[in-house]
N, C-alpha and C positions, 0 to 999 in steps of 0.2 A: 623736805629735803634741802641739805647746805648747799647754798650756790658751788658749782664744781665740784659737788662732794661725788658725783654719780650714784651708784645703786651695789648692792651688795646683797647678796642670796648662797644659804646651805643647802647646798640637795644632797638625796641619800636617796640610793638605787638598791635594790635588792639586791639583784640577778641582771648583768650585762654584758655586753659586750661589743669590743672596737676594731673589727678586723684589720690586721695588718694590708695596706696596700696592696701588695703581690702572695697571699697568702691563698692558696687552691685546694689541695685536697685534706691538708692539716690546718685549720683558720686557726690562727692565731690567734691572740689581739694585745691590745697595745695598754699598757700600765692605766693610763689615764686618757677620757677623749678627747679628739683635735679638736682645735680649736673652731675647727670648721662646723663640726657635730654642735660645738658648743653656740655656736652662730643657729644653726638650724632647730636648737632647741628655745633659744629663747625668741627665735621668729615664731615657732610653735606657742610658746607661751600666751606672747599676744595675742596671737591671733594675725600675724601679717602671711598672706600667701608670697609675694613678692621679696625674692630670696635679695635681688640688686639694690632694694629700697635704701638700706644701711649699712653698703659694702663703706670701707675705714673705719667702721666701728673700733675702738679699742677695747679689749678687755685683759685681762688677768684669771690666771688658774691655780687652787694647788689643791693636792688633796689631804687628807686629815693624814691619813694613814696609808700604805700600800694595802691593795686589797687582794682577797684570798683569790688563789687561782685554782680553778678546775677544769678537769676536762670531760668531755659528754661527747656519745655519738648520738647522732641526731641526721636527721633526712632533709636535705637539701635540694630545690626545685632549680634543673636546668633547661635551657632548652636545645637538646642535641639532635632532637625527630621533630621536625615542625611539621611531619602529617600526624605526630599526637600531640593531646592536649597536653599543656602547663602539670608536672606533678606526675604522668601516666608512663609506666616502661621505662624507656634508659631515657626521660628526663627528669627523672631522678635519684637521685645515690648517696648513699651513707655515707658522710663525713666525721670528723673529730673537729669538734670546736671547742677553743679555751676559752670560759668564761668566768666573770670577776662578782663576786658576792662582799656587798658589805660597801661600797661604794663610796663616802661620804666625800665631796667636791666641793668645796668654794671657790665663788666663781663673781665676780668685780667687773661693773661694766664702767666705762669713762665715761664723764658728762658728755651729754650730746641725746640729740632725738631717741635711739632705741632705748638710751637711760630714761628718758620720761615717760616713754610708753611702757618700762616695764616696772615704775613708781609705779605710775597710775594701776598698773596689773596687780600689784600688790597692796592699793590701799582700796579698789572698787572693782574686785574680782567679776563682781557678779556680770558687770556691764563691757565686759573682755567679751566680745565676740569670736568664736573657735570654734573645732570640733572634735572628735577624736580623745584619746586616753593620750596623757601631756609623756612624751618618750623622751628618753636619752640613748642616743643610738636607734637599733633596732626598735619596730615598732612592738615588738611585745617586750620590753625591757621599760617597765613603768617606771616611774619615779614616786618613791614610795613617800617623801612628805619634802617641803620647802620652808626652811627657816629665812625672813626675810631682818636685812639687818643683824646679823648677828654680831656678838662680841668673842674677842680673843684675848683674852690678860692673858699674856705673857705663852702664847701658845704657839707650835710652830708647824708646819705643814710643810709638804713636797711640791716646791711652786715649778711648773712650766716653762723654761728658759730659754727663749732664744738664745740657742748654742752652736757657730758653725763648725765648732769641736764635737758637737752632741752628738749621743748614739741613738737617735731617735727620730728619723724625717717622718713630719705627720704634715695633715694637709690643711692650710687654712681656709684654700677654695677647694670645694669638689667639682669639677666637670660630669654632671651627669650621662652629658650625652658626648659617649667616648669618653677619655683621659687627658685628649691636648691640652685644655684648657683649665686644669689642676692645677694648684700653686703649693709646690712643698716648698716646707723650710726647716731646717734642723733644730734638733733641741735637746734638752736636758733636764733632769728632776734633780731641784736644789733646793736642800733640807734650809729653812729659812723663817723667821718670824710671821705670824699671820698677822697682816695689819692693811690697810689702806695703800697701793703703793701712792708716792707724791707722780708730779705730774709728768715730769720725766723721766722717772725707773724704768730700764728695762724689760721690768717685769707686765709692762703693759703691751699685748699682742694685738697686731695689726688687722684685720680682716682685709684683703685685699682680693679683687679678681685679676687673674692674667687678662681679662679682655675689660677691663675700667678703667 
């Protein structure tokens, strides 16, 4: 790896999907995932449990293509009777969820520790300590293969943009427990060259938590 050159990986998802923040009985989801999804997948990759470890990480997004959108009604577990179990009676109910097929993501991490621990995941798989089927999003939304390093002559993609014009607030932190501590920030899809951004492009997205 080139000093400062960070790490660079193709993923391709089959069948996904990135719920809209306030999306209830119609889920939505969102063109491409936040950046925050994209934080928790490649903590998944490695193998780190410790979501704070590498909060300022920098990375970059874009996608190949817009991917196809469908919709499915599917059963969704709530819990409205907590004298039944998880799944049983009215906790739960048939929703409409939009899901994205065909997925293809490039995704640019900045030099810095998560960049080395996800080299190393890429040249010495085998000794990645982890568990679990490697997701994007949702846990049954697999990741269907990983091109590491790839090349783009002259190719261009739908990059991620911090935009406070943008029509898009996604989250770069999630608050699990509750919402307080959620960090949105606006954005944009800008049709754009696929390449390396340099070290100060805009196009490099912050990981940041509201309590760091």
């Amino acid at each position: 790896m080139q000093k400062n050159a960070g790490v660079s990986l193709l993923v391709t998802v089959s069948v996904c999907s990135f719920r809209k923040g306030y999306a209830r009985e119609y889920l939505e989801t969102e063109q491409i995932p936040p950046p925050s999804t994209i934080y928790g997948f490649l903590l998944s990759l490695v193998g780190e449990e410790d979501r704070y470890k590498y909060v300022g990480t920098s990375i970059a997004l874009a996608i190949l293509r817009k991917p196809e959108l469908s919709v499915v009604l599917r059963t969704t577990w709530r819990m409205k009777n907590k004298t039944l179990p998880a799944g049983v009676g009215n906790n739960r109910s048939p929703d409409y969820q939009e899901i994205l097929t065909g997925l293809q993501i490039a995704i640019w991490v900045q030099s810095g520790p998560l960049a080395d621990r996800v080299y190393f995941a890429s040249k010495t798989p085998s000794q990645v300590d982890r568990y679990g089927g490697l997701s994007l999003g949702e846990s049954r939304d697999l990741v269907n293969d990983i091109v590491w390093f790839p090349q783009w002559p002259h190719k261009e993609g739908y990059w991620l943009v911090h935009d406070p014009d943008g029509d898009m607030p996604l989250p770069v932190w999630v608050d699990h427990v509750g919402s307080k501590g959620t960090a949105w920030k606006q954005f944009s899809l800008q049709q754009q060259r696929l390449e390396l951004p340099s070290a100060e492009d805009p196009r490099w997205l912050s990981i940041v938590s509201e309590t760091c």
